[in-house]
C-alpha distance (Angstrom), angle and dihedral (degrees) to the residues before:
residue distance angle dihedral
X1 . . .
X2 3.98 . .
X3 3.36 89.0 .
X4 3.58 103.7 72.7
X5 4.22 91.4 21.9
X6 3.55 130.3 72.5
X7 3.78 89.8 -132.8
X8 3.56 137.3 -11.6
X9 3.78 98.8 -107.8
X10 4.21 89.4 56.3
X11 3.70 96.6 51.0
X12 4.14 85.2 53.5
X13 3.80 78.7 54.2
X14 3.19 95.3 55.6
X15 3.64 106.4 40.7
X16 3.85 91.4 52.6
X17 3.83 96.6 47.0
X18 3.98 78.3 53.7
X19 4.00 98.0 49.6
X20 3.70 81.9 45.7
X21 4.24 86.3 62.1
X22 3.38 92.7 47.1
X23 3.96 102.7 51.2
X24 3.78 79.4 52.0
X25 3.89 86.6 53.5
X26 4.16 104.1 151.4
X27 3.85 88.1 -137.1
X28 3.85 141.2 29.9
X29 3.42 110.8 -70.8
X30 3.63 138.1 -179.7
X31 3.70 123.7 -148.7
X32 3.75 110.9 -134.7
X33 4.21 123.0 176.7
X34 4.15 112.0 -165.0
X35 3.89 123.9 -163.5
X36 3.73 116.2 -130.7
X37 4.01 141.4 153.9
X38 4.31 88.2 -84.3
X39 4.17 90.3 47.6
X40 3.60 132.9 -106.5
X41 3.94 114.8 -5.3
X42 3.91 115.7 -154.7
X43 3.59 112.6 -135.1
X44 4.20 125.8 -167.6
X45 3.53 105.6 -165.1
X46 3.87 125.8 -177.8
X47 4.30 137.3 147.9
X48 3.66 121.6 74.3
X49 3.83 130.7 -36.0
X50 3.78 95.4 -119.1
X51 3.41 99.6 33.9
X52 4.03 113.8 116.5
X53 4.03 110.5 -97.3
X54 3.49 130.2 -98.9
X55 3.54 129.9 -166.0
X56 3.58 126.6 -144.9
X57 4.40 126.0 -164.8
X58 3.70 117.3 -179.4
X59 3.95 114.5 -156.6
X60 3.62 127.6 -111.9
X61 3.77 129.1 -48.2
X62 4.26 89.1 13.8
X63 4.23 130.3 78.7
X64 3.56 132.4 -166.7
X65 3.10 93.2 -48.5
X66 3.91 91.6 87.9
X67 4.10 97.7 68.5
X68 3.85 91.1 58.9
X69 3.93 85.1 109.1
X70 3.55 95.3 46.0
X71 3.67 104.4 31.4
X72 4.36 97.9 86.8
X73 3.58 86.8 54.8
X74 3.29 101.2 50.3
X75 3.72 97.6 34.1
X76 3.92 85.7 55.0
X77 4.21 85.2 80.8
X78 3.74 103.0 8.5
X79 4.15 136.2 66.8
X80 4.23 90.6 -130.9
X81 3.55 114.9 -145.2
X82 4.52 104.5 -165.7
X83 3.20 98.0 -164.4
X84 4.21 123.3 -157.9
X85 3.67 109.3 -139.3
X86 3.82 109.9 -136.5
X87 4.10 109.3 -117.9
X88 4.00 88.9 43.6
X89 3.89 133.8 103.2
X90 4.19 89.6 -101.8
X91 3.84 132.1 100.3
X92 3.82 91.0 -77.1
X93 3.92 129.4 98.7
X94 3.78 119.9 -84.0
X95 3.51 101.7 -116.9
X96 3.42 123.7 127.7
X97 4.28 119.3 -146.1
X98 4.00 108.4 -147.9
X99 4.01 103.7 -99.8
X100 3.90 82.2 -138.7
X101 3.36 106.1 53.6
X102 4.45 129.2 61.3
X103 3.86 82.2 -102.3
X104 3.72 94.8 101.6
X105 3.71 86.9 56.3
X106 3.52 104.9 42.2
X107 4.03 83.0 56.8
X108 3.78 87.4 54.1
X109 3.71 87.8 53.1
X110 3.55 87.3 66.3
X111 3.41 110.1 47.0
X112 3.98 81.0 47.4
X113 3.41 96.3 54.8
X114 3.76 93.9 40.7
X115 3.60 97.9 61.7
X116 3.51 91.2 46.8
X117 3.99 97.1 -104.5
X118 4.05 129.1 155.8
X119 3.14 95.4 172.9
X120 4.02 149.5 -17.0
X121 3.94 158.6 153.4
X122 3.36 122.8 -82.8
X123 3.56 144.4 -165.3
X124 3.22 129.7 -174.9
X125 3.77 148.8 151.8
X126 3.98 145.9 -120.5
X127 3.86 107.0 -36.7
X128 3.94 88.5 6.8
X129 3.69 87.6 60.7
X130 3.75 93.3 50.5
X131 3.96 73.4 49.2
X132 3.52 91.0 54.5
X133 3.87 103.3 43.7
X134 3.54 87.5 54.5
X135 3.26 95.6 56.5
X136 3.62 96.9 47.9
X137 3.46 92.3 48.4
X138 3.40 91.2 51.9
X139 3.85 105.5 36.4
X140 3.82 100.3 28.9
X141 3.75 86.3 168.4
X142 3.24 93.9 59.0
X143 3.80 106.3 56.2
X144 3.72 115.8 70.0
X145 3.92 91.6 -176.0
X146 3.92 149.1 7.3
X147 3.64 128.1 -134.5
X148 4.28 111.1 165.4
X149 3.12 124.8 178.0
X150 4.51 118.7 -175.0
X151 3.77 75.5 -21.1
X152 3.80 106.2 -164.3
X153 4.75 117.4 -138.3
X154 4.37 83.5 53.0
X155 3.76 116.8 67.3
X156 3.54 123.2 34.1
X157 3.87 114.2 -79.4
X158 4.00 111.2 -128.7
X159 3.46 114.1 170.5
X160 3.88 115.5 71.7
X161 3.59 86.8 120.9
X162 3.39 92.8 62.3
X163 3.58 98.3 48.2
X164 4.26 87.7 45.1
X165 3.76 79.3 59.3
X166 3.41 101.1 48.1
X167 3.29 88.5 48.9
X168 3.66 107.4 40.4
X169 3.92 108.3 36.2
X170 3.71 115.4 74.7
X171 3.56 97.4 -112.1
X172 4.10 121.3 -165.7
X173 3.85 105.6 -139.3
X174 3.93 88.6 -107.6
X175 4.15 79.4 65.4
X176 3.47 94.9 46.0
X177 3.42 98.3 51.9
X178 3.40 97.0 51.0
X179 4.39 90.3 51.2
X180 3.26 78.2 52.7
X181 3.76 105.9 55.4
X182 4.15 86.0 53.1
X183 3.73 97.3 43.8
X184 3.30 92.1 51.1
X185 4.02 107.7 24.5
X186 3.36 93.6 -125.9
X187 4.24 129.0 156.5
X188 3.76 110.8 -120.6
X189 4.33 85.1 -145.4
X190 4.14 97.6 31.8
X191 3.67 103.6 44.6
X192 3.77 90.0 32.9
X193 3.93 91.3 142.9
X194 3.69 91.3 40.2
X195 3.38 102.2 56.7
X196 3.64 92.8 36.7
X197 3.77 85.1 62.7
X198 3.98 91.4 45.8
X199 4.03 85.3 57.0
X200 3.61 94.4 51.1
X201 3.67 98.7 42.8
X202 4.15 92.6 51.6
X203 4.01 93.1 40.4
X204 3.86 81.0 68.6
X205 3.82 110.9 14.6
X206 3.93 127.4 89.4
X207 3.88 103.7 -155.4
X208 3.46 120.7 -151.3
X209 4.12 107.9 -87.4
X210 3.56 107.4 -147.0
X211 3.91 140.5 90.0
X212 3.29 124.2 -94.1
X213 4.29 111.8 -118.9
X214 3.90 103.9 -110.7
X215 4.21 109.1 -134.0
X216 3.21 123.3 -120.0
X217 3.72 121.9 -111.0
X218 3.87 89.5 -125.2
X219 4.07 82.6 59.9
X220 3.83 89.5 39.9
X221 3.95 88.5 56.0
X222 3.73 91.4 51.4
X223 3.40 91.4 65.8
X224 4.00 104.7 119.1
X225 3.44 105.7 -175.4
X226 4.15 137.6 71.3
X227 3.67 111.0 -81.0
X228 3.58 132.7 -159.9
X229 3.99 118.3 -171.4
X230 3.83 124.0 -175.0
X231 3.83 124.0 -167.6
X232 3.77 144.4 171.7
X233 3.39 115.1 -126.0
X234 3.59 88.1 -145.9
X235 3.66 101.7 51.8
X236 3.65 113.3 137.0
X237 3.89 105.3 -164.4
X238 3.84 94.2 54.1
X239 3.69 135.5 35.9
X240 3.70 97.1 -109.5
X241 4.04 92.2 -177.4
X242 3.85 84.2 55.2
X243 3.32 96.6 51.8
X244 4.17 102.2 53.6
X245 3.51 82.5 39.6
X246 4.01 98.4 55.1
X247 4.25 85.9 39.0
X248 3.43 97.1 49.2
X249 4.33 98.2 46.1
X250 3.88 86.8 37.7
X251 3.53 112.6 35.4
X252 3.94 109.4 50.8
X253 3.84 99.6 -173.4
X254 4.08 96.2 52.9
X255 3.35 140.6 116.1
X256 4.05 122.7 -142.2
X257 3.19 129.4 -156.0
X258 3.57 127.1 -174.0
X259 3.61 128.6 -172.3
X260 3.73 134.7 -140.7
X261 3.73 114.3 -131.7
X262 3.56 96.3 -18.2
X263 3.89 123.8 133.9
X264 3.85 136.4 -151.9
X265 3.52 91.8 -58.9
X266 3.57 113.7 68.8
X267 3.83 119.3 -171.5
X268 3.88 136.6 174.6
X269 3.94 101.3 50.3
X270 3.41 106.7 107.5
X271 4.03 96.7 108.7
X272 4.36 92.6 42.1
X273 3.92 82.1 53.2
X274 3.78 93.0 48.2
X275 3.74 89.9 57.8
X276 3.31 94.5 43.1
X277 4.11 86.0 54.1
X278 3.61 92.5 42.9
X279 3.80 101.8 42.7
């Protein structure tokens, strides 16, 4: 647990502000834990039995908790599968996969296979993107559908010296909270709760350090299935330009959206997605 926590006493913090969330869950949810080569994976799973499966990745220093706006629309026509990524201040073990290796995938594998998926949409976010695009890339036949949004492995990545700041200077929260309104474009009065969470999470969270590998656009144009990106033009951890530009040339079957004055964090999509899903 030290690993990926600044002390023992903050993850706890953490992880019961979090269990907090999810008793407050907007929807019925089950609680499901799979075994797989990186440890225990923490599942939140809600919508219908029958319903097709979707697959949801949050992005880096965040967990489920982050779909709790979108999840009763989506759940409305979809069985939801929130999946904690291992490494990150969630339910799920604190291993971390190499990024640039087939490990991330092969972990994927086994939540799949543990919940008793062959295939499904996802959506997913920032790191979980990156998550995501590998995937598809790699399991084509697995992934039904694409929704990205500030994915990471596509545009150019431009803030490691933000995040060496974040983590190296010995920020008071008033600091922190105001790195983290520009990393992640949010409003200090409209994403109040948000950023509040943001603050918490990075008082007491390591993140992972490294770059995320770019794909190619021989991988990108392997992609098989419908894809749907969504990006701020504003974002200032990836090169959001870059990115629509790279989907659009290389994917022929996607959809970009790019959004005016909108940061990192991009909020308020849930029922564009569901079309998308739906369509």
């Amino acid at each position: 647990m030290t690993m990926i926590y600044k002390s023992e006493a903050g993850g706890r913090e953490l992880l019961d502000r979090y269990r907090q969330v999810l008793d407050a869950w907007p929807v019925p949810a089950e609680h499901v834990r799979v075994p797989t080569r990186e440890g225990e994976t923490f599942v939140l799973v809600s919508g219908p039995q029958d319903a097709p499966p979707l697959v949801l990745l949050h992005g880096s220093g965040a967990n489920a908790s982050m779909w709790r706006g979108d999840i009763a629309t989506w759940s409305q026509h979809f069985r939801t599968y929130a999946v904690d990524l291992v490494g990150e201040p969630g339910l799920s073990a604190p291993s971390r996969p190499a990024l640039d290796s087939d490990a991330v995938s092969l972990w994927l594998d086994d939540v799949l296979e543990g919940l008793g998926i062959i295939n499904a949409a996802f959506v997913a976010t920032s790191l979980g993107g990156w998550t995501a695009l590998d995937y598809a890339i790699r399991r084509p036949e697995r992934v039904t559908r694409l929704a990205l949004m500030c994915p990471g492995g596509v545009g150019r990545q431009k803030v490691g010296w933000i995040f060496k700041a974040l983590l190296t200077r010995p920020f008071r929260r008033g600091g922190l909270r105001e790195s983290a309104m520009s990393v992640a474009g949010l409003d200090a009065e409209k994403d109040r709760q948000a950023l509040d969470a943001v603050v918490l999470t990075f008082t007491h969270f390591n993140p992972r350090r490294e770059k995320l590998p770019v794909f190619s656009d021989d991988a990108l144009r392997g992609l098989t299935m419908p894809v749907l990106v969504i990006v701020g033009d504003r974002d200032v951890m990836f090169d959001s330009h870059q990115t629509a530009r790279r989907v659009r040339e290389c994917i022929s079957h996607s959809t970009v959206n790019l959004l005016s004055g909108v940061g990192h964090a991009v909020f308020g999509q849930a029922e564009p997605i569901a079309e998308f899903l739906r369509a």
